[in-house]
PAZAPA-4460 file (N, C-alpha, C; in steps of 0.05 Angstrom, whole numbers, plus 32768, in hexadecimal, padded with zeros to 4 digits):
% residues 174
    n_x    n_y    n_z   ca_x   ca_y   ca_z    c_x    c_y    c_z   seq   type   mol
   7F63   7D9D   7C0B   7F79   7D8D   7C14   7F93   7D9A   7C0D     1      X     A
   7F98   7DAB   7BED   7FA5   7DB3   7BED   7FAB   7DCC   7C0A     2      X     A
   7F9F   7DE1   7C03   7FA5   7DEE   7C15   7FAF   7DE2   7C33     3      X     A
   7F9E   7DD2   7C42   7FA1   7DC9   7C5D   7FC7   7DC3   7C5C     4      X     A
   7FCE   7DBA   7C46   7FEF   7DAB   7C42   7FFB   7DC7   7C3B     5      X     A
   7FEF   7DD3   7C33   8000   7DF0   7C32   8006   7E03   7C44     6      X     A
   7FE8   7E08   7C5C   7FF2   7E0E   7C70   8001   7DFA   7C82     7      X     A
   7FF8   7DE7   7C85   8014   7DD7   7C93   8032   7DDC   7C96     8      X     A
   8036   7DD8   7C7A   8054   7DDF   7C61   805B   7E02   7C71     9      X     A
   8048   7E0E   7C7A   804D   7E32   7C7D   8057   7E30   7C9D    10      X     A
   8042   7E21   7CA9   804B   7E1A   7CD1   805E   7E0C   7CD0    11      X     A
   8068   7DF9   7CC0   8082   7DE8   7CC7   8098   7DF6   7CC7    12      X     A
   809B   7E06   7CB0   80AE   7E1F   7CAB   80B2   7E39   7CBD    13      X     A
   8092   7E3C   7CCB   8099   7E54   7CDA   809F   7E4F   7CF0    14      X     A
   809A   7E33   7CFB   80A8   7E25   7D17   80C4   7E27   7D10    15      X     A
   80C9   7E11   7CFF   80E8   7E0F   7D00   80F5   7E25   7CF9    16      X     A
   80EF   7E3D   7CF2   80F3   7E51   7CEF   80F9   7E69   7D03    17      X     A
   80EA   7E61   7D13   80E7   7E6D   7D37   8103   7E67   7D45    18      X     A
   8100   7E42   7D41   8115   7E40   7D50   8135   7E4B   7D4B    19      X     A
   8137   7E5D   7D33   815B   7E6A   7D33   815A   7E7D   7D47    20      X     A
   814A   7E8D   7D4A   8148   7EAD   7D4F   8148   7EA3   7D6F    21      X     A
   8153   7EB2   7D77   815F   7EB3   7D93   8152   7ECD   7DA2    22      X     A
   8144   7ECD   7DB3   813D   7EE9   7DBE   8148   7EE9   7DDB    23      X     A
   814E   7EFB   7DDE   8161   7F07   7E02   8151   7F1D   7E0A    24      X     A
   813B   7F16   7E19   812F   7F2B   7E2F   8139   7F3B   7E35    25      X     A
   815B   7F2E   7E3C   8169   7F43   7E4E   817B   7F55   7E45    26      X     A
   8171   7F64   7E3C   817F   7F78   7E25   818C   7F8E   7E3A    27      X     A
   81A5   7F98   7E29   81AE   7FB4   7E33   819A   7FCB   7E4A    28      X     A
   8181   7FCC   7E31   816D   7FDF   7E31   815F   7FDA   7E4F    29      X     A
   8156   7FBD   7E4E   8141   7FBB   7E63   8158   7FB9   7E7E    30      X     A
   8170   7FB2   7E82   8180   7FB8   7E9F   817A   7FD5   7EA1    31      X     A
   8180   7FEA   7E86   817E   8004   7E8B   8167   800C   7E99    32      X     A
   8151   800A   7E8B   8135   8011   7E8E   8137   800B   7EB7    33      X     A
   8140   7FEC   7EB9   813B   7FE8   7ED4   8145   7FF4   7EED    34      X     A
   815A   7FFD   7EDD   8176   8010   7EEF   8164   802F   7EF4    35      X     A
   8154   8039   7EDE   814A   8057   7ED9   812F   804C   7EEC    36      X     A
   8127   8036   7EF7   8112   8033   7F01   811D   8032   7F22    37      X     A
   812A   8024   7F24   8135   801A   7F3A   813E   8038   7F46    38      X     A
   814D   8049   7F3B   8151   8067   7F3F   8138   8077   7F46    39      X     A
   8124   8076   7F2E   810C   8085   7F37   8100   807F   7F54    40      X     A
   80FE   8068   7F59   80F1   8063   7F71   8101   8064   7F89    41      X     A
   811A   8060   7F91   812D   8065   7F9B   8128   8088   7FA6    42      X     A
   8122   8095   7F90   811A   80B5   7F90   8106   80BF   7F96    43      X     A
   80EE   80A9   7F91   80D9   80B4   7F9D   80D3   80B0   7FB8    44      X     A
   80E1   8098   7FC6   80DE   8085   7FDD   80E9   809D   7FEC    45      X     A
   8106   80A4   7FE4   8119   80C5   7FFF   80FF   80D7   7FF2    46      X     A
   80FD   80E1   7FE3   80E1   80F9   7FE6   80D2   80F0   7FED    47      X     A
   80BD   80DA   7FF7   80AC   80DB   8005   80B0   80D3   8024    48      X     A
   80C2   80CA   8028   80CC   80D0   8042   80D4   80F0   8048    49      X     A
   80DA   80FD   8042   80E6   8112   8043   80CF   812A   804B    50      X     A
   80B3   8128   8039   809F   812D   8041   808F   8124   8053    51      X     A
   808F   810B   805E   8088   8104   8075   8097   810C   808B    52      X     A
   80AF   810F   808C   80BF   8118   80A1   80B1   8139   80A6    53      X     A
   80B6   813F   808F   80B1   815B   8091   8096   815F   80A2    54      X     A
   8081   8156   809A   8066   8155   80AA   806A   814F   80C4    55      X     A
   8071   813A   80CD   8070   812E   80E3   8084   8144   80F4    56      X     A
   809C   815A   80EC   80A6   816B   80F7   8090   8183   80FA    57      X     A
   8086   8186   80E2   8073   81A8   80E2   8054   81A0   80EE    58      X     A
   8044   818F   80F3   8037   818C   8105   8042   8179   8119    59      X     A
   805A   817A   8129   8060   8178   8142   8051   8160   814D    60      X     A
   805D   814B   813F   804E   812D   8147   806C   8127   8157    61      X     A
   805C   8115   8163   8075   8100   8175   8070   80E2   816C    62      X     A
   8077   80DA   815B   806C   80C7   814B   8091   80B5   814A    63      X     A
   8090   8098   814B   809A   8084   814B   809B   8078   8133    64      X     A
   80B3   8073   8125   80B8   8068   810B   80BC   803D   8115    65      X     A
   80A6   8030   810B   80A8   8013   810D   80BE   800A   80F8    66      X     A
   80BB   7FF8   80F7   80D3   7FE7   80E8   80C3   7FE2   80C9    67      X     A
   80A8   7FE6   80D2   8091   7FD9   80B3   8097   7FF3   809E    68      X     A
   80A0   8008   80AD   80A1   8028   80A4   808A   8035   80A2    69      X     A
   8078   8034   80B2   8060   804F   80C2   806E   805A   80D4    70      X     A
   8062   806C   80E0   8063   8079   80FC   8047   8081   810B    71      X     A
   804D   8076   8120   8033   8079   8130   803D   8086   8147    72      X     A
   8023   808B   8159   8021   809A   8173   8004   808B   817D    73      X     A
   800C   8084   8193   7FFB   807C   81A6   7FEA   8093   81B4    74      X     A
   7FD0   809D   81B8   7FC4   80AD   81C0   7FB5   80A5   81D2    75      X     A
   7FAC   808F   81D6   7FAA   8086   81EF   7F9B   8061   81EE    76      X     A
   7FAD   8058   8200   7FB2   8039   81FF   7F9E   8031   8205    77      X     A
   7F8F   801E   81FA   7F7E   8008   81FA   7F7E   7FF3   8211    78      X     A
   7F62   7FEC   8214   7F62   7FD6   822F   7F56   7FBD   822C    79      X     A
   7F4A   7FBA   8217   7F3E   7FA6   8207   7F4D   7F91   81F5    80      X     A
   7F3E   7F78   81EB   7F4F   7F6F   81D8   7F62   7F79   81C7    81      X     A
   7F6E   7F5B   81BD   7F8E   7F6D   81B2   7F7F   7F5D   8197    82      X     A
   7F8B   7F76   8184   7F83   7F70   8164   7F93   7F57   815A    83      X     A
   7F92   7F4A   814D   7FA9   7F33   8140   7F9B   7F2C   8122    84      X     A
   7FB1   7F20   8113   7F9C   7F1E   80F9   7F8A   7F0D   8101    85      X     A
   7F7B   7F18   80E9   7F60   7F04   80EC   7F45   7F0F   80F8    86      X     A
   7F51   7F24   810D   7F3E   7F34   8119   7F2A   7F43   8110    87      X     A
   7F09   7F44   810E   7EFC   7F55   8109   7EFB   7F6E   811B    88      X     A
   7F0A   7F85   8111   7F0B   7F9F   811D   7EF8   7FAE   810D    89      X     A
   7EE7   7FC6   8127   7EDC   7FD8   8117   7EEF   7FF5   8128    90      X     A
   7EEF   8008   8110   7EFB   8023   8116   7EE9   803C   8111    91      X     A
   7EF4   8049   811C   7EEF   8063   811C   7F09   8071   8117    92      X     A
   7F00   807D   80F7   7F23   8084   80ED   7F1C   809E   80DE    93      X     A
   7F33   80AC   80DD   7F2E   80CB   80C7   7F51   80C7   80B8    94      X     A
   7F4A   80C1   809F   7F63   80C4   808F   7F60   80E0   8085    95      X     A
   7F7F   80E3   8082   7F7F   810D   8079   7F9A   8104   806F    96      X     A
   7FA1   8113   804C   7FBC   8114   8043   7FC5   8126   8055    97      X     A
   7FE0   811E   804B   7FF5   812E   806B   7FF4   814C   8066    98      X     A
   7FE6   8156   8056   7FDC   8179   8054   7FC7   817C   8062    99      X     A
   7FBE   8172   8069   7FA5   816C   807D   7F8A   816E   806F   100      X     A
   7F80   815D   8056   7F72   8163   8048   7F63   8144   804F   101      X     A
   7F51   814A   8058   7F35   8133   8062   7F33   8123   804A   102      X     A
   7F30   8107   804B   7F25   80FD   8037   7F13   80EA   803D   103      X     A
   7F17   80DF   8050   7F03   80C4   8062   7F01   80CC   807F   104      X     A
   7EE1   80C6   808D   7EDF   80C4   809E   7ECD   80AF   80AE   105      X     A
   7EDD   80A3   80BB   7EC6   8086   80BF   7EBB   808A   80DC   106      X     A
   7EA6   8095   80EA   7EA5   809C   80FB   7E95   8086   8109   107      X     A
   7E86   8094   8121   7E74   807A   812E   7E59   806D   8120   108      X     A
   7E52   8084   8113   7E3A   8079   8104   7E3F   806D   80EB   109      X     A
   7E59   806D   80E3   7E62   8067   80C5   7E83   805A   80D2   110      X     A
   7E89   8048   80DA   7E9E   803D   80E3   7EB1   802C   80D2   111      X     A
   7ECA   802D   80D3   7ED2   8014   80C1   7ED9   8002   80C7   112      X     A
   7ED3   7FEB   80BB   7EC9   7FD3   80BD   7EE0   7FB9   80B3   113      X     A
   7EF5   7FAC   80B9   7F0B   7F9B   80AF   7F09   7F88   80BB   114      X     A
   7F16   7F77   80B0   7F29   7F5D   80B8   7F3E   7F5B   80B4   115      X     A
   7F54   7F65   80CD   7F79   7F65   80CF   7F7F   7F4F   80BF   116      X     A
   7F96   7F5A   80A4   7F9D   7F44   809A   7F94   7F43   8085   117      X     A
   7F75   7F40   8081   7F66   7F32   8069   7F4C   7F45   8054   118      X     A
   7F51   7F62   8063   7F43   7F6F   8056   7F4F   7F83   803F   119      X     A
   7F45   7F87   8026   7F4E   7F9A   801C   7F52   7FBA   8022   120      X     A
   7F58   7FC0   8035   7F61   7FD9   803B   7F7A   7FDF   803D   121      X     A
   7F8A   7FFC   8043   7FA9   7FFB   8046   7FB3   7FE8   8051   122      X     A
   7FC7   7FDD   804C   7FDE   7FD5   8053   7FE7   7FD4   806E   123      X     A
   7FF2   7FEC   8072   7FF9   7FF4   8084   7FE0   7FFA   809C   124      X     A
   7FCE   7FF8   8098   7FB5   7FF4   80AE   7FB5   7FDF   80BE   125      X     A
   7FB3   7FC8   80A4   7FB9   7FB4   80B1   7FD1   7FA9   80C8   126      X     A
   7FEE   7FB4   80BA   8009   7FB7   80D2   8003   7FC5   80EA   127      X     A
   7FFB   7FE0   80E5   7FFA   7FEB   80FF   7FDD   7FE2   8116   128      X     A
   7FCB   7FD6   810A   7FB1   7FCE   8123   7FC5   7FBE   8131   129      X     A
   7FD0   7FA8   8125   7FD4   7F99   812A   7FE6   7F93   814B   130      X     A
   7FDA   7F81   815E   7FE0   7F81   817E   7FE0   7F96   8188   131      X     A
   7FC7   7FAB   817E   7FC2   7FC1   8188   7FB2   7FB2   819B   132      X     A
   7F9F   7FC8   81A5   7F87   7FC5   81BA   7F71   7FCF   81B7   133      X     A
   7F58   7FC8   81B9   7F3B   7FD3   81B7   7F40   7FEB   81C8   134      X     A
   7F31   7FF3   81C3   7F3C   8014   81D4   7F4D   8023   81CA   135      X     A
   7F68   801C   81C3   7F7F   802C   81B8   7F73   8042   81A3   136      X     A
   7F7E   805C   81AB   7F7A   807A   8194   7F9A   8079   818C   137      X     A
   7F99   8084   8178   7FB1   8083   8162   7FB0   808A   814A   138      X     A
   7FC9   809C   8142   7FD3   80B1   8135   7FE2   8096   8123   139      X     A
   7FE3   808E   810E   7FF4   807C   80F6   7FF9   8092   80E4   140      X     A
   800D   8096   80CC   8018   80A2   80BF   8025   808F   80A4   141      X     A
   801C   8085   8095   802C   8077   807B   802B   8084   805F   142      X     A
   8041   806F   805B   8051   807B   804A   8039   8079   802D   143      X     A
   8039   8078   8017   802E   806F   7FFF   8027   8051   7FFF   144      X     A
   8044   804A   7FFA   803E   8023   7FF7   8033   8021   8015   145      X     A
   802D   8024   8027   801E   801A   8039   8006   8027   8035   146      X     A
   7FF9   8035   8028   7FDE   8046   802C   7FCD   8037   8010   147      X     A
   7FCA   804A   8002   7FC3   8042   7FE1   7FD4   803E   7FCD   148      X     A
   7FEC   8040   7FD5   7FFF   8037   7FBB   8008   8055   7FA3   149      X     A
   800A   8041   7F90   8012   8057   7F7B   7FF7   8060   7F6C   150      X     A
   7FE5   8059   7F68   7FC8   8060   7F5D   7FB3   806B   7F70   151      X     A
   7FB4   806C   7F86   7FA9   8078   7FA1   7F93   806E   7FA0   152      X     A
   7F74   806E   7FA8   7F5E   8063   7FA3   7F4A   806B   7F96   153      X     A
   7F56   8075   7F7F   7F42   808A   7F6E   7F2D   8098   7F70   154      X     A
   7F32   809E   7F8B   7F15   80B0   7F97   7F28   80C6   7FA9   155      X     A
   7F27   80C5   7FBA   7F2C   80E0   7FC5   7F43   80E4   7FCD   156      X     A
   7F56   80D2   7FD7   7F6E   80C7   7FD2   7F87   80C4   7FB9   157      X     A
   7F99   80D5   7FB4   7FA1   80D9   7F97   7FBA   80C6   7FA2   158      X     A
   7FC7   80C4   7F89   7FE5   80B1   7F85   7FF8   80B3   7F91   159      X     A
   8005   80A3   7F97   801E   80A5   7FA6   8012   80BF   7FC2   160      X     A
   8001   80B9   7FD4   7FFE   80CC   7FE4   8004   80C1   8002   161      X     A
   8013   80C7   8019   8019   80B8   802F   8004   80C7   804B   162      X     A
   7FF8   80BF   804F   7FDC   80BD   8061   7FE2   80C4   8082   163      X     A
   7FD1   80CF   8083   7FD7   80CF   80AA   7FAF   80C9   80B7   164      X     A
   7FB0   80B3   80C4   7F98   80B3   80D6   7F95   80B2   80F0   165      X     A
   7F82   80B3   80F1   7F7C   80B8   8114   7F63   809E   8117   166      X     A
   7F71   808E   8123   7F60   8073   8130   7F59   806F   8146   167      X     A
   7F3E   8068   8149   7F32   8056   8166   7F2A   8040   815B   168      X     A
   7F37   802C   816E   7F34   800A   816A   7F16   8012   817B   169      X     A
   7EFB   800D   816B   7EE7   8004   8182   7EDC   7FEE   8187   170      X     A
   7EE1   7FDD   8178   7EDD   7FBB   817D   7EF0   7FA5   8171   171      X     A
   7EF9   7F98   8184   7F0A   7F7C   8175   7EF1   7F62   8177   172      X     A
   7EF7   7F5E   8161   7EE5   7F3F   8165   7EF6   7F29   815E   173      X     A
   7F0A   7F1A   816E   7F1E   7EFE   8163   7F09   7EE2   8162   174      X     A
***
């Protein structure tokens, strides 16, 4: 019993004790930190544009900048359903970093397999299928944050890497 009143006597004190001390998240330090962050990425966003530009100039694409920030090229238009979310699409796709270094290939006997919208794959996959057409061949080009991000997919795909594929929509299923 004693004890039990002694720790008591120790939590009453270290509560009311809590309450002087004042803590501010928002310190000098962490605006700094956010300013030296907000800069870094700012820096990496113009260099990796800058390298995509560059590519899309030295292999001689005619490629269209969207508003989502990919660039695509239509290779030849589709006559079939139009993709919309929700859609079960299967593809026939070859992703290659913009050095031209293979890393996936989903072909006819090995196809890839989504749902616009709702599947875990890029990002930007999902934007660009999208009110495409079954049939449609296409050249997409994204950036990082539309591909794998900053950790890439720890397989063959490294970090911060901006992607170029070559797609055939061969089935929509709405």
């Amino acid at each position: 019993m004693k004890i039990t009143i002694h720790i008591i006597g120790w939590l009453v004190v270290g509560l009311l004790g809590c309450n002087s001390v004042q803590i501010n998240p928002h310190t000098t330090e962490v605006s700094k930190d956010k300013a030296a962050l907000q800069n870094a990425n700012v820096y990496w966003s113009e260099r990796e544009r800058d390298v995509i530009t560059a590519c899309i100039e030295r292999k001689k694409l005619n490629m269209r900048l969207h508003r989502s920030g990919y660039y695509s090229h239509i290779l030849q238009q589709g006559k079939g359903a139009i993709v919309r979310d929700g859609s079960g699409v299967t593809l026939q796709c070859q992703i290659f970093l913009l050095d031209g270094t293979p890393c996936y290939d989903y072909d006819a006997a090995h196809p890839l397999e989504l749902i616009v919208g709702k599947s875990s794959t890029m990002t930007g996959l999902h934007i660009a299928l999208n009110q495409l057409r079954q049939g449609t061949e296409a050249l997409f080009l994204f950036s990082s944050h539309l591909g794998y991000g900053l950790l890439g997919d720890g397989d063959k795909i490294p970090p911060q890497s901006p992607l170029l594929l070559k797609v055939k929509i061969v089935n929509v299923n709405n």
